[in-house]
C-alpha positions as a Markdown table, in Angstrom:
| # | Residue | x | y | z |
|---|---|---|---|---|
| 1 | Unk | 60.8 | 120.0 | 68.8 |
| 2 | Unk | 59.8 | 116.1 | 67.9 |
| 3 | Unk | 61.5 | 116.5 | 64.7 |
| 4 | Unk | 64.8 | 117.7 | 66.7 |
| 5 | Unk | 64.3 | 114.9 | 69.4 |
| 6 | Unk | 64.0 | 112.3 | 66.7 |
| 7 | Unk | 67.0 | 113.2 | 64.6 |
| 8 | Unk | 68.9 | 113.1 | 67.7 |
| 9 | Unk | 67.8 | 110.1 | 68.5 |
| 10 | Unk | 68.5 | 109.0 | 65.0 |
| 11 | Unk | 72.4 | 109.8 | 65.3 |
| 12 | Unk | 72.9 | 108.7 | 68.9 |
| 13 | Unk | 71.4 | 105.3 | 67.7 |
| 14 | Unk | 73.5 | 105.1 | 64.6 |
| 15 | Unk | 76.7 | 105.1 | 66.6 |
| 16 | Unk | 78.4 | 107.1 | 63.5 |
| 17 | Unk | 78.6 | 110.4 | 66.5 |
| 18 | Unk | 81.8 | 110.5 | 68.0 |
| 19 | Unk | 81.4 | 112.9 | 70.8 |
| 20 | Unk | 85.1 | 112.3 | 71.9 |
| 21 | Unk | 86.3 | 113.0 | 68.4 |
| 22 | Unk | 83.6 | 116.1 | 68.1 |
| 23 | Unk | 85.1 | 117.7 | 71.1 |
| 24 | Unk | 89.2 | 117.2 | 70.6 |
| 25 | Unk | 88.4 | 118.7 | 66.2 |
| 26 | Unk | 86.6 | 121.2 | 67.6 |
| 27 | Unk | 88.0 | 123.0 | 70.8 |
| 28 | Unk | 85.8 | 125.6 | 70.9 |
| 29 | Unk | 83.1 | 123.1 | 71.3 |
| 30 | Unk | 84.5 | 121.7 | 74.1 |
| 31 | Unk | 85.5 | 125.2 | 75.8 |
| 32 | Unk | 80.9 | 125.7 | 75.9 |
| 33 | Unk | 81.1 | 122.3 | 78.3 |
| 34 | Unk | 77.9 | 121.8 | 76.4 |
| 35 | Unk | 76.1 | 118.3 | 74.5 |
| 36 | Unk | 78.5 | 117.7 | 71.6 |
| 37 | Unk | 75.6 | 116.1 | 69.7 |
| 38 | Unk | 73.0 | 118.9 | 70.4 |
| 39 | Unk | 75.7 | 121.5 | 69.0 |
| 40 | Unk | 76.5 | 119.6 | 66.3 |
| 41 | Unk | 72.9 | 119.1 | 65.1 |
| 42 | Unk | 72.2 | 122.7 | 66.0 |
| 43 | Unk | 75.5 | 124.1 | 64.2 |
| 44 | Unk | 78.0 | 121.6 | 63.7 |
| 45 | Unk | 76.1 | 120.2 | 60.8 |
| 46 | Unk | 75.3 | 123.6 | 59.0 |
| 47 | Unk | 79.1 | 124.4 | 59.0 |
| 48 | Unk | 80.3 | 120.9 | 57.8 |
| 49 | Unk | 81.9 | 119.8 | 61.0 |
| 50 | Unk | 82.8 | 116.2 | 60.5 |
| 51 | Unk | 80.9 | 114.2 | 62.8 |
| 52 | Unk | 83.2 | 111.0 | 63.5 |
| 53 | Unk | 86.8 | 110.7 | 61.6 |
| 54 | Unk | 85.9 | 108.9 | 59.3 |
| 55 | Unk | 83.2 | 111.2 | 57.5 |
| 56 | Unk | 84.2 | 113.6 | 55.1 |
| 57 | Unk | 81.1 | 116.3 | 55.2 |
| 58 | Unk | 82.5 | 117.9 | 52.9 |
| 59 | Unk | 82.9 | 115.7 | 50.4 |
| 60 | Unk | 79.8 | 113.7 | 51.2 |
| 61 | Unk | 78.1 | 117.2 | 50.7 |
| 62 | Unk | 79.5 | 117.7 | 47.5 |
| 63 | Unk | 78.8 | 114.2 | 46.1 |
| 64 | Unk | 75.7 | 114.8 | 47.0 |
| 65 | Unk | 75.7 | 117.9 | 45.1 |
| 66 | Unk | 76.5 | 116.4 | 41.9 |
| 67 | Unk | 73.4 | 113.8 | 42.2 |
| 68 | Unk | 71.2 | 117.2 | 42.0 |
| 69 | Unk | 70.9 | 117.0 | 46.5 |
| 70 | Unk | 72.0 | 119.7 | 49.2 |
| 71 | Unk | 71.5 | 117.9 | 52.4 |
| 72 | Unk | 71.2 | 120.4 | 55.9 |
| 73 | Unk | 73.0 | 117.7 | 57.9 |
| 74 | Unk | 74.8 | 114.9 | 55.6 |
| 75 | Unk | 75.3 | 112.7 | 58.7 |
| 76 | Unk | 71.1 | 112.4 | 59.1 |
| 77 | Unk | 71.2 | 112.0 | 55.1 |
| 78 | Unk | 73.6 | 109.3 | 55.0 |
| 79 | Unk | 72.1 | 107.3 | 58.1 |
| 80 | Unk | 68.9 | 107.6 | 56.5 |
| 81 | Unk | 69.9 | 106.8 | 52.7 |
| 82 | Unk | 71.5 | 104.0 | 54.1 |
| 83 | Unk | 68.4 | 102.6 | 56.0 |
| 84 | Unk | 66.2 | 103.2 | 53.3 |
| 85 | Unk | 68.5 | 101.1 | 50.6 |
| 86 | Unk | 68.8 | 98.3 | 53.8 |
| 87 | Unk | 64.6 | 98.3 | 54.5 |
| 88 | Unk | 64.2 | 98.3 | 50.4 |
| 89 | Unk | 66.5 | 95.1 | 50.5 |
| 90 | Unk | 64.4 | 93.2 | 53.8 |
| 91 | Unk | 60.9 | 94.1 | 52.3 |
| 92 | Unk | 60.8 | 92.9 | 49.3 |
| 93 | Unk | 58.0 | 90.6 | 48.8 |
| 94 | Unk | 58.4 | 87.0 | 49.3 |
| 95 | Unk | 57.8 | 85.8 | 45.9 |
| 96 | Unk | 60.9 | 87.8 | 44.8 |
| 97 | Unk | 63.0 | 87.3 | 48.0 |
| 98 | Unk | 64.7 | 84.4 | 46.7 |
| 99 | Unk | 68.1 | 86.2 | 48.2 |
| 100 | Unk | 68.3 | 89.1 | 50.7 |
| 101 | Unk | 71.3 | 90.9 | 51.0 |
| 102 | Unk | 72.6 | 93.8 | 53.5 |
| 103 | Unk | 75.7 | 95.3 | 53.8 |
| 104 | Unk | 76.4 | 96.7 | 57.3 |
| 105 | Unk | 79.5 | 98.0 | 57.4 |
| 106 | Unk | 82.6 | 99.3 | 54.7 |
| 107 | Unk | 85.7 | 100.6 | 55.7 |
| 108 | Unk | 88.6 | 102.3 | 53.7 |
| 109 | Unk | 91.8 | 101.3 | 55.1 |
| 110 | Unk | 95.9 | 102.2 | 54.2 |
| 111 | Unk | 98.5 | 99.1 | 54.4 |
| 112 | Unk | 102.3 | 99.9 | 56.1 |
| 113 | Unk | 102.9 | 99.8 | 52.1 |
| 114 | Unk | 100.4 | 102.7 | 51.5 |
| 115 | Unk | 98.3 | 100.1 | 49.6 |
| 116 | Unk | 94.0 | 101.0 | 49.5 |
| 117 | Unk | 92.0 | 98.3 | 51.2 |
| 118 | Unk | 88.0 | 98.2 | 52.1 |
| 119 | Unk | 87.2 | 95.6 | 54.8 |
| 120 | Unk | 83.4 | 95.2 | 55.1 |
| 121 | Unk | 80.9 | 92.8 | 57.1 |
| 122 | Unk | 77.0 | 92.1 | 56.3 |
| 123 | Unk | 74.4 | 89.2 | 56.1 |
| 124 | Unk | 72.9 | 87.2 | 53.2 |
| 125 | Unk | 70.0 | 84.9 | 52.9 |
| 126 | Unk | 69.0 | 83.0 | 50.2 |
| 127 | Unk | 66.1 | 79.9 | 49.6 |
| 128 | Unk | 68.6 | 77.4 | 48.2 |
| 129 | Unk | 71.6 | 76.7 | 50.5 |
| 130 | Unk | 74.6 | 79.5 | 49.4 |
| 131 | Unk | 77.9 | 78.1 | 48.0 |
| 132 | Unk | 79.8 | 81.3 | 47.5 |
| 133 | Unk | 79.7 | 85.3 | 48.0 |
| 134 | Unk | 82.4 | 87.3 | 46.3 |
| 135 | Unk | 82.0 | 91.1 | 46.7 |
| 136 | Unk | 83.6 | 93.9 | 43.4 |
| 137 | Unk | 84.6 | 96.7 | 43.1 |
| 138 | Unk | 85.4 | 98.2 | 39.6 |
| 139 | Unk | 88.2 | 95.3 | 38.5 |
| 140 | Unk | 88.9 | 94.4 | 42.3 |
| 141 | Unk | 87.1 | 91.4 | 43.5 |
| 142 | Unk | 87.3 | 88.7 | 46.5 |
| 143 | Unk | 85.5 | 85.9 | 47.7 |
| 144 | Unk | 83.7 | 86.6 | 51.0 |
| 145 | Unk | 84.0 | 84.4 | 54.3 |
| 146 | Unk | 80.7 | 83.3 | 54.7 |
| 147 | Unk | 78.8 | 81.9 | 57.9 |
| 148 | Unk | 79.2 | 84.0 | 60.3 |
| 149 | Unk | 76.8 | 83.8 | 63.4 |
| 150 | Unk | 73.9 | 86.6 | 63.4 |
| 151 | Unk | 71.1 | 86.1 | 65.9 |
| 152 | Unk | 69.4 | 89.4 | 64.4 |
| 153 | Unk | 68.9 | 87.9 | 61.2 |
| 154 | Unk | 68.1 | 84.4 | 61.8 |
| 155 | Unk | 65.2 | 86.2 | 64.2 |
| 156 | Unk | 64.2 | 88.4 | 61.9 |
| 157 | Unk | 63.9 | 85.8 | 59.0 |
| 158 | Unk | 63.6 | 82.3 | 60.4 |
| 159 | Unk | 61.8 | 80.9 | 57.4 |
| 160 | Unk | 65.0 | 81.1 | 54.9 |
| 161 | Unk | 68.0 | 77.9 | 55.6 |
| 162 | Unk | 71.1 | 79.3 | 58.0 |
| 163 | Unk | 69.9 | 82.6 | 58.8 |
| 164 | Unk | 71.5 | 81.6 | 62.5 |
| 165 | Unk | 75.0 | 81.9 | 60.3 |
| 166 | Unk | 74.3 | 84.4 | 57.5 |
| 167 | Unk | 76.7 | 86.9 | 58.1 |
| 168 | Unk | 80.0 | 87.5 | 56.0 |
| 169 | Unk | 83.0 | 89.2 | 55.4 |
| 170 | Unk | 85.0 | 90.6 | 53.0 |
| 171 | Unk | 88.7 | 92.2 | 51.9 |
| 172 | Unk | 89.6 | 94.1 | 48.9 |
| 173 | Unk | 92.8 | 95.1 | 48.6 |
| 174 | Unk | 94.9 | 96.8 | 45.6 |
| 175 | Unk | 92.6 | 99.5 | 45.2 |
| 176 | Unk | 93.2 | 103.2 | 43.9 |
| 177 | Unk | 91.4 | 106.8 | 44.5 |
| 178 | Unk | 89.6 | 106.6 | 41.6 |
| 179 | Unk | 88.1 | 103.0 | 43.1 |
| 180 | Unk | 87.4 | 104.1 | 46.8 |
| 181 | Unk | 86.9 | 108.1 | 47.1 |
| 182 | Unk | 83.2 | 108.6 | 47.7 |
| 183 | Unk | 80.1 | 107.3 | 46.9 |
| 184 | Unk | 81.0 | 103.5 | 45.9 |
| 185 | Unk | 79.3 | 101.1 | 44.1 |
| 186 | Unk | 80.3 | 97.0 | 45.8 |
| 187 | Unk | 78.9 | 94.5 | 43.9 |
| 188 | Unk | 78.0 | 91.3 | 45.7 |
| 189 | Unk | 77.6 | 88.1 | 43.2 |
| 190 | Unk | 76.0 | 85.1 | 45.6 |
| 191 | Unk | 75.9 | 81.6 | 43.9 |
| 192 | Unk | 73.5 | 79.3 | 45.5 |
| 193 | Unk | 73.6 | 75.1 | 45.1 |
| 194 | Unk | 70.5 | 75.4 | 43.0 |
| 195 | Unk | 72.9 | 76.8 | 40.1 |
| 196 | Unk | 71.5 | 80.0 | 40.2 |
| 197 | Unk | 73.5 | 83.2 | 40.6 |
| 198 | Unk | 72.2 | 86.5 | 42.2 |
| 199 | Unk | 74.1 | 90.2 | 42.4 |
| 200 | Unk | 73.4 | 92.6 | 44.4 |
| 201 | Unk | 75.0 | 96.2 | 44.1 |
| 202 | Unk | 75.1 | 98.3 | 47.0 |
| 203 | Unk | 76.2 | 102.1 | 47.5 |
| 204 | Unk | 78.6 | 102.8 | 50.3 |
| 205 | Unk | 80.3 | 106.1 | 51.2 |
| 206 | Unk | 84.2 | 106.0 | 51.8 |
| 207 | Unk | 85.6 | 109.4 | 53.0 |
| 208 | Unk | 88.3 | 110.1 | 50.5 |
| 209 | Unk | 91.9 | 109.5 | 52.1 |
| 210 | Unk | 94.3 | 112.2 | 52.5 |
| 211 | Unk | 97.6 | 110.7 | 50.1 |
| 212 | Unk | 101.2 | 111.1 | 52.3 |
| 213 | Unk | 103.8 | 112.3 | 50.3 |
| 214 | Unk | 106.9 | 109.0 | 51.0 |
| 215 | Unk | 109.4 | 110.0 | 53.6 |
| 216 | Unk | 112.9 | 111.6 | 52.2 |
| 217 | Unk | 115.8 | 108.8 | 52.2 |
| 218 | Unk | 117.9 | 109.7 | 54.7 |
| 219 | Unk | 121.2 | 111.7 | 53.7 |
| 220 | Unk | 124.5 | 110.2 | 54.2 |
């Protein structure tokens, strides 16, 4: 029963359960007037029930898969993949913690032109003051807007320079299916004004997008 509590404690914390969501994709959830988030880690999970719309279980499951992994619930999996890779990057010990990097957030977005973004947000610190970020993926790269203000950081790490304004943010736009669907590798270069250069590469998930066949010309 602790384990239970705590991996629904887990998800509710995450914020990546969308109870409204869980409820109007599943009606015959909602017909049971019961906790969306208790049926979803009691069945919704075991029968791939997405989880917000933006999550794929499906898909996630069967990247997963082809890394050798069958997760029970892929939400729990990816929440705690994601904390592990994000603790690995803000323990590291201090003698090699000349930059910290964390990526918080990546999105997979569709322009009016049915052009593939990813918008994403996260934090950097570094010992020497930072110059530039510029996040990749595959050929696709921009430079990040850097010095954004994040409390959380500069409390958690008050002995590196603007940890107060460490937070950035990036577009990439001009990107395929073959760029965006699934487990995705962003590559974060970070120049400092000591000359030195440090990349970081971080593994994201973006639920594949469903392609829309272009509307019929109208007839005459």
């Amino acid at each position: 029963m602790s384990s239970f509590f705590e991996d629904y404690t887990t998800i509710a914390k995450s914020g990546l359960f969308d109870a409204a969501y869980y409820l109007c994709a599943n009606p015959d959830v909602a017909e049971l007037n019961y906790d969306p988030l208790l049926h979803y880690l009691e069945q919704g999970a075991r029968e791939l029930r997405n989880p917000n719309p933006d999550f794929d279980a499906q898909s996630y499951v069967s990247q997963c898969r082809v890394l050798g992994q069958n997760p029970d619930n892929p939400l729990l999996h990816y929440i705690r993949i994601s904390a592990a890779q994000q603790q690995q990057q803000a323990t590291m010990p201090d003698a090699e913690a000349d930059c910290l990097l964390s990526l918080d957030r990546a999105v997979l977005e569709r322009g009016p032109d049915g052009a593939r973004s990813v918008t994403g947000e996260g934090w950097v610190v570094a010992r020497a003051r930072i110059t530039e970020i510029a996040a990749v993926i595959g050929q696709t790269g921009a430079v990040a807007r850097y010095g954004i203000s994040r409390a959380d950081v500069a409390e958690a790490f008050p002995g590196y320079p603007r940890s107060a304004q460490s937070g950035f943010a990036f577009t990439l736009t001009g990107l395929g299916p073959e760029e965006t669907d699934g487990s995705v590798d962003i590559v974060f270069t970070v120049r400092t004004a000591d000359g030195m250069t440090h990349r970081h590469a971080v593994q994201t998930y973006l639920p594949p997008m469903e392609e829309t066949e272009p509307a019929p010309a109208p007839s005459k």
